[in-house]
C-alpha positions in Angstrom: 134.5 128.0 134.3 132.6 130.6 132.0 132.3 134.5 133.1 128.4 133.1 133.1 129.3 130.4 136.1 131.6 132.5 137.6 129.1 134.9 138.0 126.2 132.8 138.9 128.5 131.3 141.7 129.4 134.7 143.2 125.6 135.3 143.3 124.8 131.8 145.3 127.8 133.1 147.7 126.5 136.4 148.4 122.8 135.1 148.7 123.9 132.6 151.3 126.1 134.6 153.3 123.1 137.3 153.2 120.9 134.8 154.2 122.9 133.3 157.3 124.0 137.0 158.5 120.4 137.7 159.0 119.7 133.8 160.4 122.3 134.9 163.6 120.0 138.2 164.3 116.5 136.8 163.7 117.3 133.2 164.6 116.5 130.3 162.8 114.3 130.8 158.9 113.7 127.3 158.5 113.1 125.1 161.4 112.0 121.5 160.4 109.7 121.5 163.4 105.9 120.6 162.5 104.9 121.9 166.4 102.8 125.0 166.6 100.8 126.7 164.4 97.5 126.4 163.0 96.7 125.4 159.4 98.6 123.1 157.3 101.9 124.2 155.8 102.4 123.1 152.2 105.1 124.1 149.3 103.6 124.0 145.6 104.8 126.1 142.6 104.4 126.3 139.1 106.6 127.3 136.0 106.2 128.3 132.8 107.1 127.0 130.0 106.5 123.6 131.5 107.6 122.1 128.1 110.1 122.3 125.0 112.9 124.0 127.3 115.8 124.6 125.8 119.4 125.6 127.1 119.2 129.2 127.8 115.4 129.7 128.1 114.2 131.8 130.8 111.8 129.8 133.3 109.8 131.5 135.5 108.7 129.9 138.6 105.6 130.8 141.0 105.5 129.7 144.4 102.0 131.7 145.4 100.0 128.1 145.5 101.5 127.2 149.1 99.6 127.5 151.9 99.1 129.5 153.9 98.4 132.4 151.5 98.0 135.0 154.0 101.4 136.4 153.5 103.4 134.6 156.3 105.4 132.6 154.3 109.4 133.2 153.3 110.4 131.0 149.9 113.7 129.6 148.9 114.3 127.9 145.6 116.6 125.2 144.7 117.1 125.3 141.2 119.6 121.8 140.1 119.6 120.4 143.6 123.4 121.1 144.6 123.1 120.0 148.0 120.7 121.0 150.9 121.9 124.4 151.9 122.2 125.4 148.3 120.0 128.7 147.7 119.5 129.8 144.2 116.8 132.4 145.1 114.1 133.6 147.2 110.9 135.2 147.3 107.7 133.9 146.3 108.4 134.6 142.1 111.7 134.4 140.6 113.4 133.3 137.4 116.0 130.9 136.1 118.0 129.2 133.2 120.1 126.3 132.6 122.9 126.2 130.3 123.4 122.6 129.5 120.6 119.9 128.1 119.5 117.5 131.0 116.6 116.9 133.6 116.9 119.0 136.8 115.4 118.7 139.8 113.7 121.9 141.5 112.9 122.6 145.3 110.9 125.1 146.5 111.0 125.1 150.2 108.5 127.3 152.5 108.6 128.7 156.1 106.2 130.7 158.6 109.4 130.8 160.8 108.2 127.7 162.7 107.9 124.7 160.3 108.8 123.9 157.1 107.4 122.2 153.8 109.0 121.6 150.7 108.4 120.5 147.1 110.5 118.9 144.4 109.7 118.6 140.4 111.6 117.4 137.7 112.4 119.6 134.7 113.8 118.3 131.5 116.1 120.6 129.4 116.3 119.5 125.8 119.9 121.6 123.4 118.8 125.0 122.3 119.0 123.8 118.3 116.1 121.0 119.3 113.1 121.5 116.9 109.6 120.6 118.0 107.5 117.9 116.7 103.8 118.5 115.1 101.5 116.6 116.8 98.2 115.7 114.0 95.2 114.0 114.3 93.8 112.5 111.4 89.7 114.0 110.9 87.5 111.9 109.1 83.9 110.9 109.1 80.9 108.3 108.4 80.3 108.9 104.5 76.5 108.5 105.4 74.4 108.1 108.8 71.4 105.6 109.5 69.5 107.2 107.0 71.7 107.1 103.8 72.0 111.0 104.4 75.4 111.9 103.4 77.9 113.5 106.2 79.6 116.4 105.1 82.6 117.5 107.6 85.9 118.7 107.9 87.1 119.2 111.4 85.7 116.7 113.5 85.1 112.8 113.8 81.7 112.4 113.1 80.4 108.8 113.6 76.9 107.2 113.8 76.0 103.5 115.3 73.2 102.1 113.5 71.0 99.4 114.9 68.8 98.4 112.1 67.2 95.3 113.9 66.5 96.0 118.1 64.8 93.6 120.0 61.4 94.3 121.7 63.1 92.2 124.6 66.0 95.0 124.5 64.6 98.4 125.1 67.5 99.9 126.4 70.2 102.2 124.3 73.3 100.7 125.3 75.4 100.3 122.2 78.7 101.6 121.6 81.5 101.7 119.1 85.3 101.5 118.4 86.5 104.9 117.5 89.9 104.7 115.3 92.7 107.1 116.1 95.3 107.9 113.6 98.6 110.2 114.9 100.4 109.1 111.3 99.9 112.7 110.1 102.4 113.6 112.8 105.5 115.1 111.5 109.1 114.8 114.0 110.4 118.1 113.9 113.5 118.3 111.5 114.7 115.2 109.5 117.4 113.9 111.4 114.5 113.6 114.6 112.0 110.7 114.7 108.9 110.5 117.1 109.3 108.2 120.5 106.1 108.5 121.8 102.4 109.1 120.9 100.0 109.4 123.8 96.1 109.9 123.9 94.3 111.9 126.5 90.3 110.8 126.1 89.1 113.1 129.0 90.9 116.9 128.7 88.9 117.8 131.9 90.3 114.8 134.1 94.2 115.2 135.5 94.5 111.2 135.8 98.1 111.7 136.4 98.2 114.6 139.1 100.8 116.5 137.1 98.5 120.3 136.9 98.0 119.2 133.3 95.0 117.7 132.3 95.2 117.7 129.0 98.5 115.5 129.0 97.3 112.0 130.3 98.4 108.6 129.1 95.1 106.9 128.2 95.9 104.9 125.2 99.9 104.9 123.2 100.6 104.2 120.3 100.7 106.1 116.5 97.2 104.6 115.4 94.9 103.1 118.3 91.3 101.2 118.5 89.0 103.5 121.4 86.9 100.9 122.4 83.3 101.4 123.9 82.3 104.9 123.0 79.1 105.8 123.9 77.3 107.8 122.3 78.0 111.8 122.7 80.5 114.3 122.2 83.9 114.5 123.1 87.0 116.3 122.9 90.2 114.0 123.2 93.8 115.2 122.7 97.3 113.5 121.4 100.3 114.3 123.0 103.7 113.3 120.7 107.5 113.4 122.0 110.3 113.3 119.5 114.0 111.8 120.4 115.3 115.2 121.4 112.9 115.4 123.9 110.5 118.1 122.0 106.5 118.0 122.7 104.1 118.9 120.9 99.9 118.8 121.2 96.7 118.7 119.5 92.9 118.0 119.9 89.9 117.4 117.9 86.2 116.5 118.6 84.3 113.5 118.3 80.5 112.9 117.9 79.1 109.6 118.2 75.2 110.2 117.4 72.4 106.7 117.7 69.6 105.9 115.4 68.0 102.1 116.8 65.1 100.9 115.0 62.5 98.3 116.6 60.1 96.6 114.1 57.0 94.4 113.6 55.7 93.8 117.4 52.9 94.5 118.7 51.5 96.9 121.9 49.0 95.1 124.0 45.5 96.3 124.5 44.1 98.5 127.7 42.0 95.9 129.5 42.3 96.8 132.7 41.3 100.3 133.0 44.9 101.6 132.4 46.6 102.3 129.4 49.3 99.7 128.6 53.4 101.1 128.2 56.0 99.8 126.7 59.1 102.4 127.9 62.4 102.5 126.2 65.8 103.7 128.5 68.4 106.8 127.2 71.2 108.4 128.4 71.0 111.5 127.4 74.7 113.9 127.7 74.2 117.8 128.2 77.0 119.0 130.3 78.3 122.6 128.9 81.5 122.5 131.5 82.9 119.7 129.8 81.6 120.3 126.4 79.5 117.2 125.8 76.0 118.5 124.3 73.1 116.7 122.4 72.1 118.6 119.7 68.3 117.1 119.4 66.9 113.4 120.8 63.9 112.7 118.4 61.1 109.4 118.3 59.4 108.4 115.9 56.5 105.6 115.7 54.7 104.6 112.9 51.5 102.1 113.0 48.9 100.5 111.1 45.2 103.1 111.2 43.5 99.3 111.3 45.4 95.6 111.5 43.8 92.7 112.4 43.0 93.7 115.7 41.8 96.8 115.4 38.0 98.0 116.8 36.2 101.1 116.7 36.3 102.8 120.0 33.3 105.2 121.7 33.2 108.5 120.7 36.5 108.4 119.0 38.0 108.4 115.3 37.8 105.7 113.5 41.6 103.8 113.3 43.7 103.0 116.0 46.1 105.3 118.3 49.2 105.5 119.8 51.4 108.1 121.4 55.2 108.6 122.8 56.0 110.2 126.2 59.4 111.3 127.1 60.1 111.7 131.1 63.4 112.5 132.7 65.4 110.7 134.9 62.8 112.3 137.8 59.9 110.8 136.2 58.8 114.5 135.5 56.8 113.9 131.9 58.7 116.6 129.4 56.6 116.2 126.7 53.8 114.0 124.3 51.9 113.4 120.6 48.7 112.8 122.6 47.4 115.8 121.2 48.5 115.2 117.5 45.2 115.1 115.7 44.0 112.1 113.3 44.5 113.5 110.4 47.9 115.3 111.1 49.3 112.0 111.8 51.1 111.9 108.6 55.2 112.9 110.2 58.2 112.1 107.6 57.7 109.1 104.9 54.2 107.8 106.2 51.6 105.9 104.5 49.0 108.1 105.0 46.4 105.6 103.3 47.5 102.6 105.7 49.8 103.8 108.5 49.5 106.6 111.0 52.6 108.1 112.0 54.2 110.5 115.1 57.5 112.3 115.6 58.5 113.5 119.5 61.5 116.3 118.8 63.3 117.3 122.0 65.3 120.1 121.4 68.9 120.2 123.2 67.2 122.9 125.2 65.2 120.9 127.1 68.0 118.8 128.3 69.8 122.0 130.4 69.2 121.9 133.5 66.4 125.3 135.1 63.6 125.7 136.8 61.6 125.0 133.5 63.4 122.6 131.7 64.2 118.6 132.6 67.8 117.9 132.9 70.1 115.1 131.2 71.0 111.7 132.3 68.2 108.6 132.2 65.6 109.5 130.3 62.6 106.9 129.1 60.3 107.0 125.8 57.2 105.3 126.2 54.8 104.1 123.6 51.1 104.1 125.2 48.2 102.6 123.8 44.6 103.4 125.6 42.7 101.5 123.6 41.1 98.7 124.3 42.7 96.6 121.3 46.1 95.0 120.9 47.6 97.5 118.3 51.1 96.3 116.0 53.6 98.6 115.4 55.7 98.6 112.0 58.7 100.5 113.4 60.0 102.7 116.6 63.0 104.6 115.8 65.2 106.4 118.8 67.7 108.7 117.5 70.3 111.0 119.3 71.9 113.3 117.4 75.3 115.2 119.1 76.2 116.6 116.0 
């Protein structure tokens, strides 16, 4: 045995003999009896680094998670598992180091004197000459979006879907789109070491796995993977990769799906029944700072003939037809309107301003947060109106939510 294990083994015998000297004064530390007491007894620690530990790293360990917190509590630690009595250490902190490469498994074990609780995690010790992995996510982007406006970006995934040709019997913005993920940038480490493993996490802020780390979850595997169904908004995913030596290593990037749908050539009916006639239009709008998934702008635009075929003068009014958009939250509380957009200010982006009329509704991501004066995200609904008495045709509604 090493002067290192010789040493460490004199310090186990002097811990336990310490600790069963003062057992025969004070009685028992560490009844298993669950009678008594008030409040549930539980054992949890941490440690740190929870990853890449090599032989001879010093591992700290915190036990201050068990309950209760209120002080009562004696800690022991069992730090490879030797056999039940075996005590490595105690107090609510303490430190520790292995000196060969292999997975350990850890107890902590807690006591208010009357019943005990324990927990055990598994640590994974990889040789002290084992290099690291480089975990890399390959960026790229949409060369243009639904507009033939070229993308310029070089840090996130920036992607647009683009439905040219909506159906007036489908008013609802449900698309979504594969995202491609690409881990082939990755690099093992040194080159005697290859990569074993390559694993996605698509939600940072959920621990699926219960392990303390959410940012480590098995989602989807594999060096280049198809993320199906992405809706649109923005997220922040991460990769995960594990090399044969048992090295880690991380990384993360943002992705922005943004929507541009386009309905054309139908027609809104008249008002001929005293109430104006709507045609409404469902969104799911994302603005949630905690986890980082923000609209930058939702915009609709509507553009319509000044006279078609169906088209009558009405009372006391200009002489073309009209037609607004109204956006209301997922409360029904109306946000905002072009009602008030005069006539001859109907003219918004590329309109025709000797034939059409045209009106653009911008809501700012501000709206979307969530106060006393503003709307809040989730279901929102655009609504063409027409309060005229004539059936009026509309040569294009265009819904677009931009998250980037």
């Amino acid at each position: 045995m090493t002067t290192h294990g010789l040493m460490r083994a004199f310090q186990k015998s002097l811990l336990l003999a310490s600790l069963l000297l003062f057992s025969s004064l004070s009685g028992c530390l560490f009844e298993n009896d669950d009678s008594g007491g008030n409040g549930e007894i539980l054992a949890v620690f941490t440690f740190s680094p929870t990853s890449n530990i090599r032989a001879g790293d010093v591992i700290s360990f915190d036990g201050g998670d068990s309950t209760p917190g209120d002080g009562s509590l004696t800690y022991r630690w069992n730090f490879d598992s030797e056999g039940s009595i075996d005590i490595d250490a105690t107090g609510r902190t303490s430190e520790w180091s292995y000196d060969e490469a292999k997975t350990f498994s850890v107890t902590l074990t807690v006591s208010d004197g009357t019943r005990t609780a324990e927990q055990t995690r598994s640590i994974t010790v990889v040789e002290a000459t084992a290099q690291a992995p480089t975990a890399s996510i390959t960026q790229y982007h949409d060369d243009e979006d639904c507009e033939d406006e070229e993308i310029v970006e070089n840090s996130n995934i920036v992607l647009w879907i683009c439905e040219f040709e909506k159906s007036n019997t489908d008013r609802a913005v449900s698309e979504t789109k594969t995202v491609e993920l690409d881990a082939s940038e990755s690099s093992a480490g040194d080159s005697s070491q290859y990569i074993t493993d390559w694993y996605w996490d698509l939600d940072l802020d959920d621990d699926k796995d219960n392990d303390g780390d959410s940012e480590n979850d098995n989602d989807l595997a594999g060096e280049t993977v198809d993320w199906a169904n992405v809706a649109p908004g923005e997220y922040e995913i991460g990769l995960t990769v594990l090399n044969d030596v048992g090295m880690t290593d991380s990384d993360t990037i943002r992705v922005y799906i943004s929507y541009a749908g386009y309905w054309k050539d139908f027609e809104m009916g008249g008002n001929t029944s005293g109430n104006a006639q709507d045609l409404d239009f469902d969104v799911t709008i994302h603005y949630d700072k905690d986890v980082g998934n923000t609209i930058s702008k939702a915009t609709a635009e509507l553009e319509y003939p000044q006279e078609d075929d169906d088209w009558v003068a009405s009372p006391g009014s200009s002489n073309r037809n009209k037609l607004d958009i109204y956006a209301f939250n997922e409360e029904d509380d109306e946000a905002s309107n072009t009602s008030a957009t005069e006539p001859d200010s109907r003219d918004a982006g590329d309109c025709n301003d000797d034939e059409q009329d045209c009106v653009h509704l911008i809501l700012s991501s501000y709206l979307f947060t969530e106060t006393d004066s503003t709307y809040g995200d989730g279901e929102w609904t655009f609504t063409i109106r027409n309060e005229r008495f004539n059936d009026i045709a509309v040569d294009q509604f265009v819904i677009r939510l931009h998250y980037k």
